[in-house]
MDAnalysis code that builds the backbone (N, CA, C; Angstrom):
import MDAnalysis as mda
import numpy as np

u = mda.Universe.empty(249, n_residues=83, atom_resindex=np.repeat(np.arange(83), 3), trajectory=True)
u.add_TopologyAttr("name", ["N", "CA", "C"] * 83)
u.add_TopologyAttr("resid", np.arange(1, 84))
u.add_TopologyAttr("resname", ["UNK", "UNK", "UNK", "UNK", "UNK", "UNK", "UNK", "UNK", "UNK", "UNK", "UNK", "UNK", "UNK", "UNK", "UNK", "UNK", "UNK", "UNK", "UNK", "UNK", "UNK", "UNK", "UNK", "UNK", "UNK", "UNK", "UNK", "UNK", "UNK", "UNK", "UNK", "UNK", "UNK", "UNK", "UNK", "UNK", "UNK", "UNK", "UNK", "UNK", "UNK", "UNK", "UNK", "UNK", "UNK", "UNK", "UNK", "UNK", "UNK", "UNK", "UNK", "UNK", "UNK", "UNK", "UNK", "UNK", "UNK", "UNK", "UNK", "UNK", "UNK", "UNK", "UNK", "UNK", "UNK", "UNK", "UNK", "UNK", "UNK", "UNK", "UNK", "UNK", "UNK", "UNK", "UNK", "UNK", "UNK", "UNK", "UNK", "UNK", "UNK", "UNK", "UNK"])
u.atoms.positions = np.array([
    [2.435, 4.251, -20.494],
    [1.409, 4.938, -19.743],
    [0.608, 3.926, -18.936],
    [0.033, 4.309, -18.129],
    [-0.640, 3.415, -16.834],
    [-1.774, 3.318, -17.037],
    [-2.055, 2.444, -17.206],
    [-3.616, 1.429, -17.553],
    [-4.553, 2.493, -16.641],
    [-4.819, 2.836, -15.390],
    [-5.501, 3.446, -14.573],
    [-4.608, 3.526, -13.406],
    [-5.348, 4.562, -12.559],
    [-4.775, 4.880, -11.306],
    [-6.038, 4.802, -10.618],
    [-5.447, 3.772, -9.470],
    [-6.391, 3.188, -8.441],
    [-5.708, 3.490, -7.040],
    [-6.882, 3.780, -6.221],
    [-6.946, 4.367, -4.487],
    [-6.367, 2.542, -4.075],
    [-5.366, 2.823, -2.986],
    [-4.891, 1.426, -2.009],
    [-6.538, 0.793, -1.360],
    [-7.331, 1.792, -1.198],
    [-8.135, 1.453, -0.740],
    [-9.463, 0.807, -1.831],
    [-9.123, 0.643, -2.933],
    [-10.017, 0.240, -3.636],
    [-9.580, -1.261, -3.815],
    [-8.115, -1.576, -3.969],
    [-7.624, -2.889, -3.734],
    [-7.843, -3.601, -2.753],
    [-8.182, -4.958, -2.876],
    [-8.198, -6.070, -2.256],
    [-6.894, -7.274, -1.959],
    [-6.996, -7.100, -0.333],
    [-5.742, -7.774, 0.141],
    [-5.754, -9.657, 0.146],
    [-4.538, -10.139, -0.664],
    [-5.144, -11.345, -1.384],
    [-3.992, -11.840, -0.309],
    [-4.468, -13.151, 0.614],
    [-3.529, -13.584, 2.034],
    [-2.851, -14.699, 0.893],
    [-3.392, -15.302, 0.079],
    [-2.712, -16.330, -0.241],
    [-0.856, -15.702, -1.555],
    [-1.711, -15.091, -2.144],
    [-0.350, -13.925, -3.011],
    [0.647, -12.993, -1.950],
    [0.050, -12.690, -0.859],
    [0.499, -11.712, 0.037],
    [0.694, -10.339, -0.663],
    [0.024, -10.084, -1.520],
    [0.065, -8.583, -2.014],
    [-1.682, -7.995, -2.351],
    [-1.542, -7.159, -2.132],
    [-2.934, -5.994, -2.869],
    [-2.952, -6.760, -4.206],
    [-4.409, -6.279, -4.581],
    [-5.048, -7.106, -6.249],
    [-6.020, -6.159, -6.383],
    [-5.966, -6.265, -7.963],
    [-7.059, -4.893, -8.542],
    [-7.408, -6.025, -10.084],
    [-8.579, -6.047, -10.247],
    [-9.033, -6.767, -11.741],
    [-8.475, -6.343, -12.842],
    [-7.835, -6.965, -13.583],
    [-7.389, -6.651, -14.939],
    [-7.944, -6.767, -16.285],
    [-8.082, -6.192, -16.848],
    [-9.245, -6.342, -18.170],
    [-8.781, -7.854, -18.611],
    [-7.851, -8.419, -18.641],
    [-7.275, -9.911, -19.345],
    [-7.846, -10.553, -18.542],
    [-8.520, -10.525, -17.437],
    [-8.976, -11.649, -16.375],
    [-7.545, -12.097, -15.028],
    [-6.967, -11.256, -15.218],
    [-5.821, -11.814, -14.085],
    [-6.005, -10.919, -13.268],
    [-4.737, -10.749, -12.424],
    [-4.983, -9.292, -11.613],
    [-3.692, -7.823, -11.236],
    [-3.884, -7.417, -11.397],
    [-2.502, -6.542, -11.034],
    [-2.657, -6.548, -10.023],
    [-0.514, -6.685, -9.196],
    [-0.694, -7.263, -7.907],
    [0.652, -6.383, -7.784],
    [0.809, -5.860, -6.023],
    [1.882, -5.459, -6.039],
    [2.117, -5.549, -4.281],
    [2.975, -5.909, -3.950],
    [3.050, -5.929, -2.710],
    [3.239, -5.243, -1.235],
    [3.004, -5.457, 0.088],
    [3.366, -4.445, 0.597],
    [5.143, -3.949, 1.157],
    [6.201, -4.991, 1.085],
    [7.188, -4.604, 0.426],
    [7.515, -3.953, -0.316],
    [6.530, -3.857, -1.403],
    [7.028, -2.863, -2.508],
    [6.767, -1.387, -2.408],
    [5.205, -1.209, -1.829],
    [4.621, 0.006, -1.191],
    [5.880, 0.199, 0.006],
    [6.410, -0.482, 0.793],
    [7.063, 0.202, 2.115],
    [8.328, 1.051, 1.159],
    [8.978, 0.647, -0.013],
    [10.342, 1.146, -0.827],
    [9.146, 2.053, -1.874],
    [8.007, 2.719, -1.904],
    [7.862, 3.794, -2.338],
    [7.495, 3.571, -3.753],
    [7.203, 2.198, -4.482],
    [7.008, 1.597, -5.440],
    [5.350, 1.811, -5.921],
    [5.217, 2.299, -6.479],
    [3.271, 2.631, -6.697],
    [2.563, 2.053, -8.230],
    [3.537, 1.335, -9.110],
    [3.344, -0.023, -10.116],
    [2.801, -0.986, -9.697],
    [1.520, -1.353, -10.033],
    [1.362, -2.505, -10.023],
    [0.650, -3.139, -11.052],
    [1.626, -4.437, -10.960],
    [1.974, -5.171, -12.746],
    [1.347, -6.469, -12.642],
    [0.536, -6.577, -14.109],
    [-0.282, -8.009, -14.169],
    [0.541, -8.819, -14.629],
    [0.536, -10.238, -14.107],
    [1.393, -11.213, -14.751],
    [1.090, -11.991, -15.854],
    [0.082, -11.443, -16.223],
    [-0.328, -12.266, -17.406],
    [-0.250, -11.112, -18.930],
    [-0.266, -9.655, -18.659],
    [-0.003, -9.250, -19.833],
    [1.117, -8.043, -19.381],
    [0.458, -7.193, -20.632],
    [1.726, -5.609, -20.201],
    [1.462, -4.867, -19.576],
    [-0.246, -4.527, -18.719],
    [-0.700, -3.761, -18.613],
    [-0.156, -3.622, -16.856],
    [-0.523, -1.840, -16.556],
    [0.084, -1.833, -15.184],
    [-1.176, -1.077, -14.996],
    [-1.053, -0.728, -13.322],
    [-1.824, 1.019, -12.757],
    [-1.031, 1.639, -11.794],
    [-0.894, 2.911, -11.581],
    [-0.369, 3.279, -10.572],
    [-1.379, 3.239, -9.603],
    [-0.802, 3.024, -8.161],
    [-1.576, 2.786, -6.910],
    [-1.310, 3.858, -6.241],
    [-2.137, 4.417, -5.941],
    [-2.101, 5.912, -4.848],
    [-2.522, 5.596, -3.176],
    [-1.417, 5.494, -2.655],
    [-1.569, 5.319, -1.724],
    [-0.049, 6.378, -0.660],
    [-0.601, 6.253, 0.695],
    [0.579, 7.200, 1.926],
    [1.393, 6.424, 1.998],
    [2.557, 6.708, 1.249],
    [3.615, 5.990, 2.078],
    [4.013, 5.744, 3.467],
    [3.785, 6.118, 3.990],
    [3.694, 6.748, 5.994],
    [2.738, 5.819, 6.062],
    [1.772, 5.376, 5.719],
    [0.574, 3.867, 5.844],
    [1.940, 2.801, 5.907],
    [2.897, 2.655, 5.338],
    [3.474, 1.210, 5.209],
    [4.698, 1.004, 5.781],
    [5.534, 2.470, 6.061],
    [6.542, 2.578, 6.666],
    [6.820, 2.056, 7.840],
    [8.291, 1.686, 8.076],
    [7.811, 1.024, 9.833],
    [8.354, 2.038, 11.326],
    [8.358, 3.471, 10.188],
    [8.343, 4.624, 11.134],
    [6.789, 4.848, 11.792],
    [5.883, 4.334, 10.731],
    [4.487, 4.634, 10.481],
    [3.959, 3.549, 11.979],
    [4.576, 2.288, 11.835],
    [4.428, 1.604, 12.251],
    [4.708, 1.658, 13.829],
    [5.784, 1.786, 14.382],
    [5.639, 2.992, 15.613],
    [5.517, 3.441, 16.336],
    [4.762, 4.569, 15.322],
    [4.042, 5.387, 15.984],
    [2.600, 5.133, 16.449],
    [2.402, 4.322, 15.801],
    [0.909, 3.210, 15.710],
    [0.751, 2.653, 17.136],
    [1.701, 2.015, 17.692],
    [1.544, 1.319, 18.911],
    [1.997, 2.231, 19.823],
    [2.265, 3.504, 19.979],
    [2.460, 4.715, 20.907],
    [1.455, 4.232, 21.553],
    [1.280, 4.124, 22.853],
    [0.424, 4.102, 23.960],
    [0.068, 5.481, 25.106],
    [-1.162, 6.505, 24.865],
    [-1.189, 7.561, 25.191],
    [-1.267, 7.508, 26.751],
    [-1.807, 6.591, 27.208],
    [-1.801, 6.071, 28.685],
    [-0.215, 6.660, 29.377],
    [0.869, 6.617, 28.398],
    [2.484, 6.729, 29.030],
    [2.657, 7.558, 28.361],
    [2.235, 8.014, 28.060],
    [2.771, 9.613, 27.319],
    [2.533, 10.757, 28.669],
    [3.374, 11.087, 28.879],
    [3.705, 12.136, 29.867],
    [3.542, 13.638, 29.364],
    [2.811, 14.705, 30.176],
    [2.594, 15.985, 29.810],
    [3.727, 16.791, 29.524],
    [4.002, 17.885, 28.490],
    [5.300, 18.384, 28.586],
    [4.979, 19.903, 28.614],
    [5.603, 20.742, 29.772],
    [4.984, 21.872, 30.043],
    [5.895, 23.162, 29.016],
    [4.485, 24.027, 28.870],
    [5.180, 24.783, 27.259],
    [5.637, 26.460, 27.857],
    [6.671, 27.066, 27.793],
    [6.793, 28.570, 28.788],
    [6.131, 29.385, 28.019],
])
């Protein structure tokens, strides 16, 4: 069973690990990456004991369909007329 379930947005993005981090009662951190979020993976595991949480977060946030659609530029988006 999962230690807690924590919002993506409550995690903190650690540049030097390159993954999300959430405090772990042992003093380490559960860490899980955004590789792992893009394959739909929502574990994230402390390296120092057993304990995990699931991470709730949009998959469509990490996808690189998500991704995209992100840089769509509405400036070139052309009108499309409806009958």
């Amino acid at each position: 069973m999962s230690y807690d379930d924590v919002e993506i947005e409550d995690m903190d993005w650690n540049e030097e690990l390159q993954a999300f981090t959430y405090p772990c009662p042992c003093g380490d951190l559960f860490q899980i990456t955004k590789e792992e979020l893009k394959i739909g993976e929502e574990i994230a595991r402390c390296p120092s004991c057993s304990l995990y949480i699931t991470v709730i977060y949009n998959i469509e946030d990490f996808s690189g369909e998500s991704d995209q659609k992100k840089n769509l530029n509405p400036a070139n988006q052309q009108p499309v007329a409806v009958a």
